[in-house]
N, C-alpha and C positions, 0 to 999 in steps of 0.2 A: 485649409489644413484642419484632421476632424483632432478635433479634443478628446484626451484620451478620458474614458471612464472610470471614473471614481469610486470605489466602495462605500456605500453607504454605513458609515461607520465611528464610531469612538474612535481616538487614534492608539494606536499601540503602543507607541514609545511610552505615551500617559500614563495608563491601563495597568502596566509593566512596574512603570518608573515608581506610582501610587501603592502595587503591593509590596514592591522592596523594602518602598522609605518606611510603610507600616509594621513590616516583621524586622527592620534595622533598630527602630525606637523603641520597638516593645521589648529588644533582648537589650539596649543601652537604658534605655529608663528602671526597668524593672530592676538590673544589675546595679544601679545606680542608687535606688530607693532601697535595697539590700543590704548596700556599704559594701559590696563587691563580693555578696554570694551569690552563686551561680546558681539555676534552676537543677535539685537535687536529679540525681539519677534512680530509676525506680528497684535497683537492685539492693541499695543500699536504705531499708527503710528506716532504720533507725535515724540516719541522719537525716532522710524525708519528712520525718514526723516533726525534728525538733525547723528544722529550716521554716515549714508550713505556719506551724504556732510562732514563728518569730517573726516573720514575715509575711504577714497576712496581706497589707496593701501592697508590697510587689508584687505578689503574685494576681493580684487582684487588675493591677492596671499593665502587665504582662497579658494576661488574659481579654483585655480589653481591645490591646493592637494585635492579638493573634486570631480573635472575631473578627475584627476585620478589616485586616489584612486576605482574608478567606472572598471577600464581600469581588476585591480587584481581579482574583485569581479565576473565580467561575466569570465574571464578564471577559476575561482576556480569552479562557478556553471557548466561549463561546463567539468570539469577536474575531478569532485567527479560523475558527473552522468555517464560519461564513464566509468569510475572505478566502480561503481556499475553492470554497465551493462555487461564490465569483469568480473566481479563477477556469474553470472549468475543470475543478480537480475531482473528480468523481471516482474516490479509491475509497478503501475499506480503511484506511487509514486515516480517514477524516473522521470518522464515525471513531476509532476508538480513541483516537485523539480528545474527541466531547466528552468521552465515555469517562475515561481517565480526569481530562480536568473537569469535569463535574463532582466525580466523585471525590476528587484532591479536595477541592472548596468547602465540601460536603464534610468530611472530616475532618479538617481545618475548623470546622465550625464548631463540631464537636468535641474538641480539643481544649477547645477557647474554654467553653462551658462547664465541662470540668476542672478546668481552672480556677474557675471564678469562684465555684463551690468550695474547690481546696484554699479559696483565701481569704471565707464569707469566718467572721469571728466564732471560737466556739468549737473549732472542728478538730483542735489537739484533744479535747475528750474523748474525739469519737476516733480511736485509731484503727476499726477495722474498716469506717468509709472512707478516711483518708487513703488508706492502702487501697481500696478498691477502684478510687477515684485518680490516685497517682495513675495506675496502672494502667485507665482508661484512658488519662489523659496521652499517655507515653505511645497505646499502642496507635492510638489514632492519628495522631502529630508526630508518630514518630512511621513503625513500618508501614502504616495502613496510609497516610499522607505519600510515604517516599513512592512504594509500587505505583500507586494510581499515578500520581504527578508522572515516573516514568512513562505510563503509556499516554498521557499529552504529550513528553516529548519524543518518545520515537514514532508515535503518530504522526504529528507537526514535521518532526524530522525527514523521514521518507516519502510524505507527500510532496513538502516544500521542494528536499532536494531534489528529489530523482524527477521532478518536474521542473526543475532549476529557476523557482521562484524563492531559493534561498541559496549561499553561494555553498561550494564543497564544504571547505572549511568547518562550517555551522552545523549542518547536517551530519559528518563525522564527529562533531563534539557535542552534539544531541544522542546518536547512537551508543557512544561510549556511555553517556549518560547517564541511559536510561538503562543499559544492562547494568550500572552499578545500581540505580534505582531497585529493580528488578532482585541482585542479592541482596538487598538490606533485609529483604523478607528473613532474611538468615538468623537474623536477629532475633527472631520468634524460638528458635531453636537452640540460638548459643549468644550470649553476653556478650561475647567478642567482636564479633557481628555488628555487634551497634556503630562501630567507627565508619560504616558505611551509610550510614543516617545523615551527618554532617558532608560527606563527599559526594552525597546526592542536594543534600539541602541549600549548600553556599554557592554551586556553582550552578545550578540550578535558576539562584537568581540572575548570574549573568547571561545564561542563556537565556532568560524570560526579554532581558531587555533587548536582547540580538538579536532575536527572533523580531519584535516590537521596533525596533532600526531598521531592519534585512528587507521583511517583508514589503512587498510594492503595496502602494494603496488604490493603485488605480492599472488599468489592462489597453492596449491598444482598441478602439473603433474597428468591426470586424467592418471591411467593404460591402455593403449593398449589393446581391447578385442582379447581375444586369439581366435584364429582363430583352426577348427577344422583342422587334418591334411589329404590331399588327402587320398582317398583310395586308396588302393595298388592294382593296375588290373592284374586278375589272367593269 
């Protein structure tokens, strides 16, 4: 009986499960070392300004687990689109799948870093870097993370299902997804918009780890084509 073939690979449920617990502690720890103030909103600066200078080690060790938490997120995009490609999945959706979560990780990273800035002592003086560093932080962790994240998952989505190495289910709740992903962008244009940040972001992770369950890790043994046998010379 032939052994079926295995992806050479990190496991995904891991990969998945490692950036959740990372961006779960960094929003419980940081709220926590706060006394239960929440990471300001960047429309509201005034109150940004006073949160920052009070709060300088939350933010500091919030920016820590959102560095890298970034670190699981680009190995998983790049660990589901080899595995697809194992698969014999050869769509254009694999590619922007990469495309997408590369670039998530990428400003996830960027995000962090701004942060860390915003919680380095000293920077309630300077309240026009503050302002420009909230705003950095917000757009990049906020719409510029949600888009991109969306097209890993309707990437991953329409690859996975419609080649049904993920089950309906998952693939429909990746699609919806990633079109809410997709309007956050809105959020550049109107304040209001922003509630769609959070509807991309929390369920997002439970797709991460669906995906990281769903996916096979290994493909059936194709049969050996039987080879005709020499002719017998007379």
């Amino acid at each position: 009986m032939n052994q079926p073939l295995k992806h050479p690979s990190p496991p995904l449920p891991l990969i998945a499960g490692v950036h959740v617990a990372l961006f779960i502690a960094g929003l419980a720890v940081s709220t926590a070392l706060a006394r239960g103030a929440v990471f300001p909103s960047p429309f509201d600066p005034r109150q940004a300004a006073d949160y920052f200078a009070t709060h300088g080690a939350a933010v500091r060790v919030g920016s820590f687990f959102l560095f890298g938490s970034a670190v699981p997120l680009g190995l998983f995009a790049a660990t589901v689109t080899s595995r697809l490609t194992f698969f014999g999945v050869r769509v254009a959706g694999v590619s922007i799948a990469a495309f997408g979560g590369f670039a998530a990780s990428a400003l996830l990273l960027v995000s962090g870093l701004c942060m860390w800035a915003l919680g380095q002592p000293g920077m309630g003086a300077m309240p026009e870097a503050v302002r420009v560093l909230h705003v950095l932080a917000f757009a990049t962790g906020g719409p510029g993370f949600a888009v991109t994240f969306g097209l890993l998952v309707l990437g991953v989505s329409l690859a996975g299902g419609l080649t049904r190495r993920l089950p309906r289910w998952l693939m429909w709740f990746g699609l919806a997804l990633g079109v809410v992903a997709q309007l956050s962008s809105l959020s550049l244009l109107s304040n209001g918009a922003a509630v769609l940040l959070p509807l991309t972001r929390f369920p997002g992770l439970i797709w991460l780890v669906s995906v990281g369950v769903c996916l096979p890790a290994g493909r059936e043994r194709q049969p050996a084509p039987e080879r005709d046998p020499a002719p017998v010379e007379s």
